[in-house]
C-alpha positions in Angstrom: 3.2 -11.3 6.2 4.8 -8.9 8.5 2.8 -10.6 11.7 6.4 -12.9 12.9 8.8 -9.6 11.9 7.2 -7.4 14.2 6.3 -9.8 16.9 10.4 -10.8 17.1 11.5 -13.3 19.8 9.2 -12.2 23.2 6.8 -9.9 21.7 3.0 -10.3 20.8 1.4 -8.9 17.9 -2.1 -8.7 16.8 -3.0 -9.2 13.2 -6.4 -7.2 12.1 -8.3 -7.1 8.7 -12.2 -6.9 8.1 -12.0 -9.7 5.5 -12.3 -13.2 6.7 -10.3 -14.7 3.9 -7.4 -12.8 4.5 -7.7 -13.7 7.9 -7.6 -17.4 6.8 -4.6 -17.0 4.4 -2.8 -15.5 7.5 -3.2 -18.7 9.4 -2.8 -20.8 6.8 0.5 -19.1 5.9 2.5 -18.4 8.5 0.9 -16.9 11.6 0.3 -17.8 15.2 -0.9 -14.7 16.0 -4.0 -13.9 17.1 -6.1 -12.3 14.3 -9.4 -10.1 14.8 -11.7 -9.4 11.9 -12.6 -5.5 12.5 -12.9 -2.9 10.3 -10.8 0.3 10.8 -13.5 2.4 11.2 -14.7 0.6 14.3 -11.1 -0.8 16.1 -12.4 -3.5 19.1 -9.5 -1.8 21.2 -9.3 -0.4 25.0 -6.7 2.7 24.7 -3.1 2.1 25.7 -3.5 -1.1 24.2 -0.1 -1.6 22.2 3.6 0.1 22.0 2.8 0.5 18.6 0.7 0.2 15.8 1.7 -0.2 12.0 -0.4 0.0 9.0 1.6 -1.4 5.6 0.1 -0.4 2.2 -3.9 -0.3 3.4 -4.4 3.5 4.2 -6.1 3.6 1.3 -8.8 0.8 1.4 -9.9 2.9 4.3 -12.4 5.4 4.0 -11.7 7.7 6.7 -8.5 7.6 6.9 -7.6 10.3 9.5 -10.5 9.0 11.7 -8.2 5.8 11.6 -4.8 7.6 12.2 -6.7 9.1 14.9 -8.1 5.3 16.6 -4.9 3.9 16.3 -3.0 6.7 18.6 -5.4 6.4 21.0 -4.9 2.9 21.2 -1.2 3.2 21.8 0.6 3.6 25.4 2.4 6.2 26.2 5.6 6.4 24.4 4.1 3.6 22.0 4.5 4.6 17.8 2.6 4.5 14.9 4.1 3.1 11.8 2.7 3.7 8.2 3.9 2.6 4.9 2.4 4.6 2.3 2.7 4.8 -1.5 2.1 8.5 -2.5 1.7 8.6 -6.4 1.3 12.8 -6.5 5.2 12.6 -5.4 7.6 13.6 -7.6 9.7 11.4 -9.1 7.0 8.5 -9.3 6.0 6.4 -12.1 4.6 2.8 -13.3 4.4 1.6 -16.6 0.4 0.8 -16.3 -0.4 4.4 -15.6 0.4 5.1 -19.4 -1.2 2.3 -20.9 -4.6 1.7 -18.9 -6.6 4.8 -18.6 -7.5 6.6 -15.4 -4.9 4.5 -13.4 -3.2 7.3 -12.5 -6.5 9.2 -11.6 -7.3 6.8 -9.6 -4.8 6.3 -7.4 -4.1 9.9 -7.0 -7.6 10.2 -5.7 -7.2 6.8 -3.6 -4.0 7.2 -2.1 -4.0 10.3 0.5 -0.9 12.5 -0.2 2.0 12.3 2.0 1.4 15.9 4.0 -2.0 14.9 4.6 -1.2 11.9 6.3 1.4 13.7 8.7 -0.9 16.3 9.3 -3.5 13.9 10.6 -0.9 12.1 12.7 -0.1 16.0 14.0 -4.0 16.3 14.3 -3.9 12.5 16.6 -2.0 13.6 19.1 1.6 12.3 17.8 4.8 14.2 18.3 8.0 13.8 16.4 6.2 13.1 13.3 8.7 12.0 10.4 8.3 10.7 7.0 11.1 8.9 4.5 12.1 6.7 1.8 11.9 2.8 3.0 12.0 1.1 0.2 12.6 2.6 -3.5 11.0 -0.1 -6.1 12.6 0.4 -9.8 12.0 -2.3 -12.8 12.9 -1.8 -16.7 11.4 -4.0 -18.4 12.5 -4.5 -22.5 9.3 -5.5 -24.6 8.0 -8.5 -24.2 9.4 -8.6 -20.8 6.7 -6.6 -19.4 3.4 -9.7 -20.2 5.7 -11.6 -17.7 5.4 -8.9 -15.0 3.3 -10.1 -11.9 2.0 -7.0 -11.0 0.8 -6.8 -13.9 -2.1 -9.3 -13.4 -5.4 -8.0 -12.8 -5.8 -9.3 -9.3 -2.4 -8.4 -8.4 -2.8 -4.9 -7.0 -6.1 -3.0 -6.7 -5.3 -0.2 -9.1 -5.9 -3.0 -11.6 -8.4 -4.7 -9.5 -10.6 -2.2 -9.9 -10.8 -2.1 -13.4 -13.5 -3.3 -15.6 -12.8 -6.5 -17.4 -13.7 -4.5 -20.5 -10.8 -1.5 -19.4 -8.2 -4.2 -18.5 -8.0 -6.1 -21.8 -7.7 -3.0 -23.7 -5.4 -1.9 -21.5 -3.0 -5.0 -21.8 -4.0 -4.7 -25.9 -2.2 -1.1 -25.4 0.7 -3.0 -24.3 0.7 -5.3 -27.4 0.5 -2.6 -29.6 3.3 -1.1 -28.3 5.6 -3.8 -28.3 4.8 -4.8 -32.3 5.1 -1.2 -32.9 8.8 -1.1 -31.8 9.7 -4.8 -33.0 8.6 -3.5 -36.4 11.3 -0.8 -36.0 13.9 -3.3 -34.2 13.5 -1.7 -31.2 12.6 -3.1 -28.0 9.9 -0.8 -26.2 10.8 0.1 -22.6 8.2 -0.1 -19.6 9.8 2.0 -16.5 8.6 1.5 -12.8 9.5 3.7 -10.3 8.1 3.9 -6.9 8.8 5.1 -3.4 7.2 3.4 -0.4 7.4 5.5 2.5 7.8 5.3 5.9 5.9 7.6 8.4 6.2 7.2 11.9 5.1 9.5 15.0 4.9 8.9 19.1 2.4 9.7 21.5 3.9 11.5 24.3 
Protein backbone atom coordinates (compact mmCIF):
# COMPACT_ATOMS: atom_id res chain seq x y z
CA UNK A 1 0.00 0.00 0.00
CA UNK A 2 2.40 2.68 0.81
CA UNK A 3 5.23 0.96 -1.56
CA UNK A 4 4.47 3.86 -4.83
CA UNK A 5 3.91 6.85 -2.01
CA UNK A 6 7.25 6.49 -0.64
CA UNK A 7 9.09 5.51 -3.77
CA UNK A 8 7.63 9.04 -5.49
CA UNK A 9 8.82 9.88 -9.08
CA UNK A 10 12.94 8.75 -9.05
CA UNK A 11 13.16 6.92 -5.94
CA UNK A 12 13.38 3.03 -5.11
CA UNK A 13 11.79 1.41 -2.40
CA UNK A 14 11.94 -1.99 -1.03
CA UNK A 15 8.79 -3.78 0.18
CA UNK A 16 9.55 -6.47 3.14
CA UNK A 17 7.15 -8.98 4.93
CA UNK A 18 7.91 -12.59 6.16
CA UNK A 19 4.55 -13.84 4.69
CA UNK A 20 4.50 -14.89 1.11
CA UNK A 21 0.85 -14.04 0.62
CA UNK A 22 1.17 -10.67 1.45
CA UNK A 23 4.00 -10.54 -0.69
CA UNK A 24 1.73 -11.79 -3.56
CA UNK A 25 -1.21 -9.36 -2.85
CA UNK A 26 1.58 -6.59 -3.12
CA UNK A 27 2.28 -7.55 -6.66
CA UNK A 28 -0.93 -8.34 -7.48
CA UNK A 29 -2.16 -4.96 -6.29
CA UNK A 30 -0.18 -2.38 -7.14
CA UNK A 31 3.58 -2.77 -6.74
CA UNK A 32 6.67 -2.83 -8.97
CA UNK A 33 8.77 -2.82 -6.23
CA UNK A 34 10.96 -5.30 -5.41
CA UNK A 35 9.72 -7.36 -2.40
CA UNK A 36 11.85 -9.63 0.04
CA UNK A 37 10.25 -12.17 2.29
CA UNK A 38 12.38 -11.68 5.70
CA UNK A 39 11.46 -11.61 8.97
CA UNK A 40 12.31 -8.57 11.21
CA UNK A 41 14.17 -10.47 13.41
CA UNK A 42 16.74 -11.45 10.73
CA UNK A 43 16.73 -8.19 8.11
CA UNK A 44 18.88 -9.55 4.68
CA UNK A 45 20.44 -5.88 4.78
CA UNK A 46 24.18 -4.55 4.39
CA UNK A 47 24.23 -1.27 6.83
CA UNK A 48 23.82 2.10 5.14
CA UNK A 49 21.52 0.47 2.98
CA UNK A 50 18.54 3.04 2.64
CA UNK A 51 17.81 7.02 3.54
CA UNK A 52 15.19 5.69 5.46
CA UNK A 53 13.24 3.12 6.73
CA UNK A 54 9.40 3.10 7.74
CA UNK A 55 7.43 0.64 9.63
CA UNK A 56 3.39 1.35 9.38
CA UNK A 57 1.10 -0.36 11.95
CA UNK A 58 3.47 -3.88 12.30
CA UNK A 59 5.64 -2.99 15.46
CA UNK A 60 3.55 -5.18 17.14
CA UNK A 61 3.56 -8.43 15.10
CA UNK A 62 7.12 -8.26 16.02
CA UNK A 63 8.46 -9.92 18.82
CA UNK A 64 11.44 -8.07 19.63
CA UNK A 65 10.66 -5.03 18.84
CA UNK A 66 13.61 -2.89 20.01
CA UNK A 67 16.05 -5.55 18.47
CA UNK A 68 14.11 -4.42 15.21
CA UNK A 69 14.21 -0.56 15.87
CA UNK A 70 17.72 -1.33 16.49
CA UNK A 71 18.37 -3.44 12.73
CA UNK A 72 16.63 -0.88 10.96
CA UNK A 73 19.04 2.18 12.10
CA UNK A 74 21.84 0.37 11.34
CA UNK A 75 20.61 -0.27 8.02
CA UNK A 76 20.15 3.46 7.32
CA UNK A 77 22.94 5.92 5.80
CA UNK A 78 23.97 8.61 7.47
CA UNK A 79 21.52 11.25 7.78
CA UNK A 80 18.88 8.56 6.52
CA UNK A 81 15.31 8.33 9.05
CA UNK A 82 13.38 5.95 10.54
CA UNK A 83 9.65 6.34 10.31
CA UNK A 84 7.09 4.53 12.58
CA UNK A 85 3.41 4.60 12.66
CA UNK A 86 2.20 3.28 15.88
CA UNK A 87 -1.22 2.83 17.54
CA UNK A 88 -0.60 3.20 21.42
CA UNK A 89 -3.96 2.10 23.18
CA UNK A 90 -2.43 2.98 26.95
CA UNK A 91 -2.75 6.76 25.57
CA UNK A 92 -5.08 8.84 26.93
CA UNK A 93 -7.78 9.80 25.19
CA UNK A 94 -8.17 6.38 23.16
CA UNK A 95 -11.07 4.23 22.65
CA UNK A 96 -12.94 1.60 20.29
CA UNK A 97 -16.25 0.35 20.56
CA UNK A 98 -15.01 -3.50 20.50
CA UNK A 99 -12.89 -3.01 23.58
CA UNK A 100 -16.33 -2.83 25.62
CA UNK A 101 -18.13 -5.50 24.11
CA UNK A 102 -15.46 -8.35 23.40
CA UNK A 103 -13.60 -9.32 26.43
CA UNK A 104 -9.83 -8.89 26.95
CA UNK A 105 -9.55 -6.72 23.73
CA UNK A 106 -8.26 -4.11 25.51
CA UNK A 107 -5.88 -6.46 27.47
CA UNK A 108 -4.62 -7.53 24.60
CA UNK A 109 -3.62 -4.88 22.80
CA UNK A 110 -2.26 -3.04 25.66
CA UNK A 111 0.04 -5.97 26.13
CA UNK A 112 0.65 -6.24 22.17
CA UNK A 113 1.11 -2.78 21.25
CA UNK A 114 4.56 -1.32 22.98
CA UNK A 115 3.73 2.12 24.53
CA UNK A 116 4.73 5.12 22.92
CA UNK A 117 7.90 6.12 25.37
CA UNK A 118 9.16 2.76 25.00
CA UNK A 119 9.34 2.93 21.43
CA UNK A 120 11.32 6.41 21.57
CA UNK A 121 13.44 5.15 24.09
CA UNK A 122 14.55 2.27 21.94
CA UNK A 123 15.01 4.56 18.93
CA UNK A 124 17.32 6.78 21.72
CA UNK A 125 18.84 3.24 22.68
CA UNK A 126 19.55 2.68 18.26
CA UNK A 127 21.62 5.33 17.84
CA UNK A 128 18.89 7.94 16.50
CA UNK A 129 18.96 11.66 17.33
CA UNK A 130 16.23 14.11 17.13
CA UNK A 131 13.73 11.61 18.11
CA UNK A 132 10.07 13.02 17.87
CA UNK A 133 6.73 11.56 18.16
CA UNK A 134 3.04 13.13 17.09
CA UNK A 135 -0.41 12.88 16.02
CA UNK A 136 -0.70 11.74 12.13
CA UNK A 137 -3.80 10.73 11.72
CA UNK A 138 -6.68 11.01 14.47
CA UNK A 139 -9.47 8.21 13.42
CA UNK A 140 -13.07 9.09 15.03
CA UNK A 141 -16.44 7.10 14.02
CA UNK A 142 -20.03 7.31 15.93
CA UNK A 143 -21.87 4.89 14.97
CA UNK A 144 -25.99 4.90 16.00
CA UNK A 145 -27.22 1.20 16.57
CA UNK A 146 -27.51 -0.84 13.96
CA UNK A 147 -24.90 1.12 12.26
CA UNK A 148 -22.19 -0.50 14.01
CA UNK A 149 -22.94 -4.67 12.25
CA UNK A 150 -22.06 -2.59 9.07
CA UNK A 151 -18.70 -1.56 10.42
CA UNK A 152 -15.67 -3.23 8.48
CA UNK A 153 -13.50 -3.29 11.13
CA UNK A 154 -15.60 -4.92 12.72
CA UNK A 155 -15.12 -8.34 10.86
CA UNK A 156 -13.15 -10.87 12.49
CA UNK A 157 -10.35 -10.91 9.90
CA UNK A 158 -10.25 -7.31 9.65
CA UNK A 159 -7.72 -6.33 12.25
CA UNK A 160 -5.75 -8.80 14.49
CA UNK A 161 -7.26 -7.63 17.81
CA UNK A 162 -10.19 -9.59 16.46
CA UNK A 163 -8.18 -11.99 14.58
CA UNK A 164 -7.02 -13.32 17.47
CA UNK A 165 -10.05 -14.18 19.01
CA UNK A 166 -11.53 -17.58 19.36
CA UNK A 167 -14.47 -18.26 17.10
CA UNK A 168 -16.26 -19.07 20.39
CA UNK A 169 -15.17 -15.25 22.00
CA UNK A 170 -16.04 -13.48 18.70
CA UNK A 171 -19.68 -14.56 18.37
CA UNK A 172 -20.38 -13.69 21.86
CA UNK A 173 -18.80 -10.73 21.43
CA UNK A 174 -20.87 -9.50 18.35
CA UNK A 175 -24.13 -11.17 20.48
CA UNK A 176 -22.97 -8.31 23.14
CA UNK A 177 -23.50 -6.01 20.45
CA UNK A 178 -27.03 -7.25 19.65
CA UNK A 179 -28.03 -7.15 23.03
CA UNK A 180 -27.19 -3.82 23.26
CA UNK A 181 -28.87 -2.52 20.35
CA UNK A 182 -32.46 -4.34 21.22
CA UNK A 183 -31.90 -3.07 24.69
CA UNK A 184 -31.95 0.59 23.52
CA UNK A 185 -34.60 0.10 20.64
CA UNK A 186 -36.83 -1.24 23.41
CA UNK A 187 -36.36 2.20 25.09
CA UNK A 188 -36.44 4.24 21.58
CA UNK A 189 -33.08 4.91 21.88
CA UNK A 190 -30.43 4.38 19.45
CA UNK A 191 -27.27 2.83 21.29
CA UNK A 192 -23.99 4.68 20.39
CA UNK A 193 -20.66 2.85 19.54
CA UNK A 194 -17.67 5.57 19.80
CA UNK A 195 -14.19 5.02 18.08
CA UNK A 196 -11.51 7.07 18.81
CA UNK A 197 -7.89 6.52 17.93
CA UNK A 198 -4.57 8.19 17.35
CA UNK A 199 -2.02 6.85 14.98
CA UNK A 200 1.21 8.28 15.58
CA UNK A 201 4.05 9.20 13.92
CA UNK A 202 7.63 8.70 15.28
CA UNK A 203 10.53 9.50 13.47
CA UNK A 204 14.40 9.81 14.42
CA UNK A 205 17.82 10.26 12.28
CA UNK A 206 21.03 8.73 12.48
CA UNK A 207 23.68 11.25 12.69
Amino acid sequence: RWLPTLAGDSGVAIGVDRFVGMLAQARHARSAAPLVCADGAALPFLPNAFDLVASVNALHHVADPAGLISRCAASLQPGGGLAIVHYDPAKAGQWWYVYDAFAGTREGDLARFPRLERILDWMRDAGLRSVTSRVAETIERNYSGREVLDDYFLGKDSNSTLAGLTDAAYETGVGELHRRIERAEAQSEAQPFEVRMELLLLAGRKP
